[in-house]
C-alpha positions in Angstrom: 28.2 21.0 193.0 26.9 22.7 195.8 23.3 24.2 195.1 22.7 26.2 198.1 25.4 28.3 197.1 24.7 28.7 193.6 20.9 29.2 193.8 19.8 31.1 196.7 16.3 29.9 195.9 14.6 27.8 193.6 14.7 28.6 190.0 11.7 30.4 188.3 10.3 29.2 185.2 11.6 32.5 183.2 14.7 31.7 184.6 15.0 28.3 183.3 15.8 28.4 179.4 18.2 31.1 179.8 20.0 28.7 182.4 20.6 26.2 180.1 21.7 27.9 177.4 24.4 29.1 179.6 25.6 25.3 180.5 25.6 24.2 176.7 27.3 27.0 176.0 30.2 26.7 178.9 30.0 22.9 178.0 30.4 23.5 174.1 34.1 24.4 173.6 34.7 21.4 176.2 33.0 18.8 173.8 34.8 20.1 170.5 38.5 19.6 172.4 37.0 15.9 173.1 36.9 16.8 177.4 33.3 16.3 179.3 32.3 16.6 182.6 32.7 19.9 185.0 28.9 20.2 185.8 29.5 18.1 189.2 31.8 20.9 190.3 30.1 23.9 188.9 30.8 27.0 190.7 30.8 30.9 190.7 33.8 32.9 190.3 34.1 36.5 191.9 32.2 38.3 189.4 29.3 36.0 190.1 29.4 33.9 186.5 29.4 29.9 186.0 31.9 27.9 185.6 33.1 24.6 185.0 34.5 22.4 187.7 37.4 19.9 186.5 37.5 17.9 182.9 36.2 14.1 183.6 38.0 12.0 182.0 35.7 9.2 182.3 32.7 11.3 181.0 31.1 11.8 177.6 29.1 14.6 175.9 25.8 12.3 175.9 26.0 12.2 179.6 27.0 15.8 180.4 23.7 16.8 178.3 22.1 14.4 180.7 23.3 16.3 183.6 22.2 19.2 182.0 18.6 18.4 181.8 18.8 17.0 184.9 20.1 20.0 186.3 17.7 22.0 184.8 14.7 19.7 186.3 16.0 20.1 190.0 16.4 24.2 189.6 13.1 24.9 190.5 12.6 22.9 193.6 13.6 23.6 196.8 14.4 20.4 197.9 14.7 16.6 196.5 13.6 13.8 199.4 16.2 11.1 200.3 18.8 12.5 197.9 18.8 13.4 194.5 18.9 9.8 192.6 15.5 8.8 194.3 13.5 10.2 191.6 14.6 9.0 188.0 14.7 11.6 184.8 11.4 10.4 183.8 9.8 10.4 186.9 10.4 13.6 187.8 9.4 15.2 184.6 6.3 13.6 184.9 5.5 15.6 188.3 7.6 18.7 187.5 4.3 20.9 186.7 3.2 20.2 190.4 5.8 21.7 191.9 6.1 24.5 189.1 2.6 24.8 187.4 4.5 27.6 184.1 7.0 24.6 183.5 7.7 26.1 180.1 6.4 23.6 178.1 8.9 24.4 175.1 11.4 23.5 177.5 10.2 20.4 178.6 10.2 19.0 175.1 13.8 19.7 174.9 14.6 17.9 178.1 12.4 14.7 177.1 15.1 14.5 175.2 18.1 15.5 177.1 17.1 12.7 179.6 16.5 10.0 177.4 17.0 6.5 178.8 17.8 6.0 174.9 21.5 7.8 173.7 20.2 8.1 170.5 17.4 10.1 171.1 19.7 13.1 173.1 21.4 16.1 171.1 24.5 14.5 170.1 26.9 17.5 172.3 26.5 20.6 174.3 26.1 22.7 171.1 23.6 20.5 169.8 21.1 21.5 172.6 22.3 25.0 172.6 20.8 25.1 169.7 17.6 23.4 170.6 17.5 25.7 173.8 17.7 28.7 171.7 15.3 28.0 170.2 13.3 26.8 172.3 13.8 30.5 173.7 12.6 32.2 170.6 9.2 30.0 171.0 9.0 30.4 174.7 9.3 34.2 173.8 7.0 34.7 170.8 4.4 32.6 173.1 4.8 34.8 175.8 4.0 37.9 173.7 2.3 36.8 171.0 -1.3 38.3 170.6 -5.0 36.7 171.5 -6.4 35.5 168.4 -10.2 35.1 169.0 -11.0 33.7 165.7 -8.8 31.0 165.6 -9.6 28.2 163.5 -9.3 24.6 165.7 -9.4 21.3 164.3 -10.4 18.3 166.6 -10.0 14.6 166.4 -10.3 11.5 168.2 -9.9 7.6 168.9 -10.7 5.7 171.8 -10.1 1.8 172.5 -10.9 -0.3 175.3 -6.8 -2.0 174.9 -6.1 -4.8 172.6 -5.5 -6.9 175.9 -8.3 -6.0 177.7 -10.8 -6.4 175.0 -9.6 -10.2 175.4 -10.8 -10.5 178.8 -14.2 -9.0 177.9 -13.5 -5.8 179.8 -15.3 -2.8 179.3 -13.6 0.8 178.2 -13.9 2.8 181.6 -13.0 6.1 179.5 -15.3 8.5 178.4 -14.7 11.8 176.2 -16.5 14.5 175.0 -15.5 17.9 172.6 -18.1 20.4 171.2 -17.6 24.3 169.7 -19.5 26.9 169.9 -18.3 30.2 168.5 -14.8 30.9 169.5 -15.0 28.6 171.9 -14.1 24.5 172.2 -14.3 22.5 175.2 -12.4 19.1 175.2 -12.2 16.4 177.7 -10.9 12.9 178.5 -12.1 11.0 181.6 -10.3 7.6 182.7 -12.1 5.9 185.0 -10.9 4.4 188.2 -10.8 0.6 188.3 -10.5 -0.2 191.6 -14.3 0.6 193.2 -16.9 -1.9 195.1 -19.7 1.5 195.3 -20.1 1.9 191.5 -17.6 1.5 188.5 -14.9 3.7 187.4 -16.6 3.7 183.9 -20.1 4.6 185.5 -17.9 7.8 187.1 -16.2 9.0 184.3 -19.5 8.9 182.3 -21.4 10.6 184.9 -18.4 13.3 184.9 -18.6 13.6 181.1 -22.4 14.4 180.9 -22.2 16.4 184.1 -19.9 18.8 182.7 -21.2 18.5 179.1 -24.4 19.8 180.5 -22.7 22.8 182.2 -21.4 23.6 178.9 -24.4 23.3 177.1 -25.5 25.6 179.3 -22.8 28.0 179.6 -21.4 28.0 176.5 -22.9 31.2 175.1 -20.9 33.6 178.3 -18.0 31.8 177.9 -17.9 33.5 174.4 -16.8 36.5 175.8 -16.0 35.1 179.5 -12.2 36.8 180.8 -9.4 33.9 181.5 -10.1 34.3 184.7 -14.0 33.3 184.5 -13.2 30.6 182.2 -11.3 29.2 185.0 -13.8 29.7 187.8 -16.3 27.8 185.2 -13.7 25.0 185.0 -13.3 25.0 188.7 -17.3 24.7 189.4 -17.9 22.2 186.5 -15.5 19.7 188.0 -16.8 20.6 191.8 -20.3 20.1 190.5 -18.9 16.6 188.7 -17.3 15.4 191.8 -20.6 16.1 193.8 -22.9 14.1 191.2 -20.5 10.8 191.2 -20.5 11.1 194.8 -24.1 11.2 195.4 -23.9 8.7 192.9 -22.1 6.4 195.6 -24.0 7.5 198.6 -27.1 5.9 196.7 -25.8 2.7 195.8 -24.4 2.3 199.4 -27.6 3.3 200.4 -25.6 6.3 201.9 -23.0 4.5 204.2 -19.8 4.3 203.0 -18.4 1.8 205.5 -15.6 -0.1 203.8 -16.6 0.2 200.3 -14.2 1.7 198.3 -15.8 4.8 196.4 -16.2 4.8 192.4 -13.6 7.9 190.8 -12.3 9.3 187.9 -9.4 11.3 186.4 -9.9 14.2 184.5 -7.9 16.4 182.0 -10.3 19.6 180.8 -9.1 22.1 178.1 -11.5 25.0 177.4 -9.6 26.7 173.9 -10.9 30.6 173.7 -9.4 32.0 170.9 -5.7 30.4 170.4 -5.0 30.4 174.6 -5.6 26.7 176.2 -7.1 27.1 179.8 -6.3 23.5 181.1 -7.1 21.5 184.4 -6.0 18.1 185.1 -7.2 16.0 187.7 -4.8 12.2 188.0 -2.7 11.1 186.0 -4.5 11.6 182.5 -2.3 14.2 180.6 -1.9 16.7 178.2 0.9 17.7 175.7 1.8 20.7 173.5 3.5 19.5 170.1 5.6 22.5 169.0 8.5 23.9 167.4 10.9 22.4 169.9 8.7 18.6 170.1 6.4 17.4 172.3 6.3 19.0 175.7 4.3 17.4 178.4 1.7 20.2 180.0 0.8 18.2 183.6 2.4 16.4 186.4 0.8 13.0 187.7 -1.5 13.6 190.7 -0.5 10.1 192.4 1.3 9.5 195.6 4.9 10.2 194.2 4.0 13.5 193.0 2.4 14.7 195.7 5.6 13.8 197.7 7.7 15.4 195.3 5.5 18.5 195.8 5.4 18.0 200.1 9.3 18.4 199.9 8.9 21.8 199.2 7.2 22.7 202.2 8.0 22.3 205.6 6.2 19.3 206.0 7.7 16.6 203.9 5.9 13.1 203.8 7.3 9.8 203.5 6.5 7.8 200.0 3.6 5.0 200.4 4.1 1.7 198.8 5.6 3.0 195.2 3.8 5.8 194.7 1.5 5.0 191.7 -2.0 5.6 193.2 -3.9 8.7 192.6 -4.5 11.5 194.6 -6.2 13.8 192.0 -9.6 12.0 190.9 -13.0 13.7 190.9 -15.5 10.9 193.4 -13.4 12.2 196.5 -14.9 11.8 200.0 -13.2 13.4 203.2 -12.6 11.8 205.9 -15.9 12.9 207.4 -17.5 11.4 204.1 -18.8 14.5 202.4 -18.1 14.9 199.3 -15.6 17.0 199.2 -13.9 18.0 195.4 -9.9 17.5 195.2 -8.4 21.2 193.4 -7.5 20.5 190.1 -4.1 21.8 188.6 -5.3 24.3 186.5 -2.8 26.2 183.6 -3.1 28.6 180.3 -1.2 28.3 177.4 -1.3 30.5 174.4 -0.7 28.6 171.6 1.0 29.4 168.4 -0.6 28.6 164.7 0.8 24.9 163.7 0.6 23.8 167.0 -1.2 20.7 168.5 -2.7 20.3 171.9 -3.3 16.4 172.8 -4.9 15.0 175.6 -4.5 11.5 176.7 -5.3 8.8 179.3 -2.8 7.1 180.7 -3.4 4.1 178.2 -1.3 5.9 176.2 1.4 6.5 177.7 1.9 3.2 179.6 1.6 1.2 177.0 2.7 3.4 173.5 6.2 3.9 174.3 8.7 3.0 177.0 10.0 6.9 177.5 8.7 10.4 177.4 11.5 10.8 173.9 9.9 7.5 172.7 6.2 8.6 173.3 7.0 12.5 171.7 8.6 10.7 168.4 5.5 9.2 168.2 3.2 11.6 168.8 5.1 14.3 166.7 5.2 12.1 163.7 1.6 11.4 163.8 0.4 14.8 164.2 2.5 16.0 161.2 1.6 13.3 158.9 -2.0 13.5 159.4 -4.7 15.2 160.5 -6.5 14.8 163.9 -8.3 12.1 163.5 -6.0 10.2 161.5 -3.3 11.1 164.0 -5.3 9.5 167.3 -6.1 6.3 165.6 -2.4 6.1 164.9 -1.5 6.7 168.5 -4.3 4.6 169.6 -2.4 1.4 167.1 1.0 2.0 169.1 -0.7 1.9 172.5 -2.5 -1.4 171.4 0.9 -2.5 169.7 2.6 -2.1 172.7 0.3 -4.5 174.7 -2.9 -2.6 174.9 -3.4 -3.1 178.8 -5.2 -0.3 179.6 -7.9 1.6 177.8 -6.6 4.2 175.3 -8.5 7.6 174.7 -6.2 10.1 172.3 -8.2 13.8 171.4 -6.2 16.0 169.0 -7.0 19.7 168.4 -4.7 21.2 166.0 -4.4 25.2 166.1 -5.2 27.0 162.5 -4.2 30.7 162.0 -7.0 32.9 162.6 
């Protein structure tokens, strides 16, 4: 398959549902004869339609749905570095919102599981994920034109653990968190410390983050009743400048303001203000947020660590080689430049409008690493615990599975569940 020819250009997120819904469907009469395969040699014919390239007769309808999502992952980037097997399923899921920040997220939570590592957890055929695409469709489209709701009703709930491991080696929780309403408004937020410091700690930076911007909101909180998307975003935008300032002062002080070769004390970030039933998000690292919906559990954000952002330099024309194996951050709020100002790394900032039912869940990377082995995995966890309980119940579930699963890392979990107006 030949994707010069068949996309002139990367893929825009509208474009993206619609695209898969016309693979399963090509794919569909394929799988109910018992043939597979004929994604490798997709092509156009004169009238400019897809088609299928030859039957496989080594291939199966679990690994042509595969293909699919894989498919559907690389349509909106320009280019993949070193080929397109260097990045894994997951891995690239969890840095396609850098490179397209409107990754519909109903779409991602069909693709966590069109990708799974896990056969059992992928749409059995082609017309098994037709059907989750469409409707994944129908929710893409009601969300797109469904109507603000400013009195929307939010329930909020949280759990936070320092890691079952960790709490054995008499370690301290390095996250912090913080959610208050006022009005029609809710701010939430989730900072994860960064370890790794000799100038401060990572959990002395993500509590300085946490009351700096809980202060802003104290104050602001009254304009941002009425404040336009738009100025909710510009207040996001200064309350994590402001933030990054403090815990770098903060530094500057206990270095007795030369950095020299200490290693600067940082923190992620992931910041939802909810007005009314849209989310206005900003992530900072590699703490995330999801959207369980209709169609599962759709991951909002893309890791800010070295990985992502080369991913998202391949799409330039200035691609960067990978450094060591990509894990460290590059979005934390602490950040220096190279003249040692202070100097506040843009955070990824996206709106969602969410629908009445849904959850919003925001997470450090505890989670994650340690809950489950696979973004399927993680979502059939985090699905079943937000519809069997309510938000507070449902983080101290999610919370257990992280600290099941080895609890090396601290574990924050905040759940705000959207009510109809």
């Amino acid at each position: 398959m030949d994707e010069q020819s068949l996309w002139a250009r990367p893929l825009s997120s509208a474009e993206l549902i619609p695209l898969g819904i016309v693979l399963a469907r090509l794919l569909a009469p394929r799988h109910a004869r018992r043939q597979f395969g004929g994604l490798d040699g997709l092509f156009r014919d004169d009238t400019g339609a897809l088609c299928l390239g030859p039957v496989n007769p080594h291939g199966s309808a679990l690994e042509d749905v595969r293909a699919v999502g894989r498919l559907l992952l690389e349509a909106p980037l320009r280019q993949l570095p070193g080929g397109p097997r260097v990045l894994t399923d997951e891995q690239l899921l969890s840095h396609i919102s850098l490179v397209c920040p409107d990754f519909p997220p109903d779409l991602a939570a069909v693709l966590s599981d069109a990708i799974a590592p896990a056969l059992k957890h992928r749409p059995s055929n082609a017309t098994a994920l037709w059907l989750q695409l469409v409707r994944a469709e129908a929710s893409h489209t009601v969300r797109a034109s469904a109507p603000a709701a400013e009195h929307t009703r939010w329930s909020l709930g949280h759990d936070t653990h320092i890691g079952l491991y960790k709490s054995r080696l008499g370690q301290t929780n390095q996250d912090h968190l913080f959610y208050q309403s006022a009005g029609a408004v809710s701010l939430l937020l989730v900072a994860d410390g960064i370890s790794v410091s000799t100038a401060g700690s990572g959990n002395l930076a993500s509590a300085l983050l946490v009351q700096v911007i809980a202060s802003l909101w104290e104050r602001e909180k009254e304009a941002l009743q009425t404040a336009s998307g738009s100025q909710i975003q510009s207040f996001i935008r200064e309350a994590l400048a402001v933030a990054n300032n403090t815990i770098c002062s903060g530094t500057l002080r206990l270095t007795e303001g030369s950095l020299g070769q200490h290693i600067p004390m940082g923190t992620t970030a992931v910041l939802a203000v909810l007005a009314g039933n849209d989310v206005h998000l900003a992530t900072l690292g590699d703490s995330r947020a999801y959207l369980i919906c209709d169609s599962g559990v759709g991951l909002l954000t893309g890791d800010q660590n070295l990985r992502g952002e080369w991913l998202r330099s391949w799409q330039t024309d200035a691609p960067i080689a990978l450094q060591s194996e990509g894990h460290a951050l590059v979005g934390y709020a602490g950040h220096f430049d190279i003249y040692g100002e202070p100097a506040p790394i843009p955070a990824v900032l996206r709106t969602v409008r969410m629908l009445p039912g849904e959850s919003l869940l925001l997470c450090s990377d505890g989670l994650n690493d340690y809950a489950a082995d696979s973004h399927a995995s993680l979502a059939r966890l985090i699905e079943a615990a937000v519809s069997e309980s309510g938000p507070d119940a449902a983080a101290r579930v999610l919370v257990g599975c992280a600290n099941s699963g080895g609890g090396g890392d601290n574990i924050t979990v905040l759940v705000a569940t959207c009510g109809a107006g």
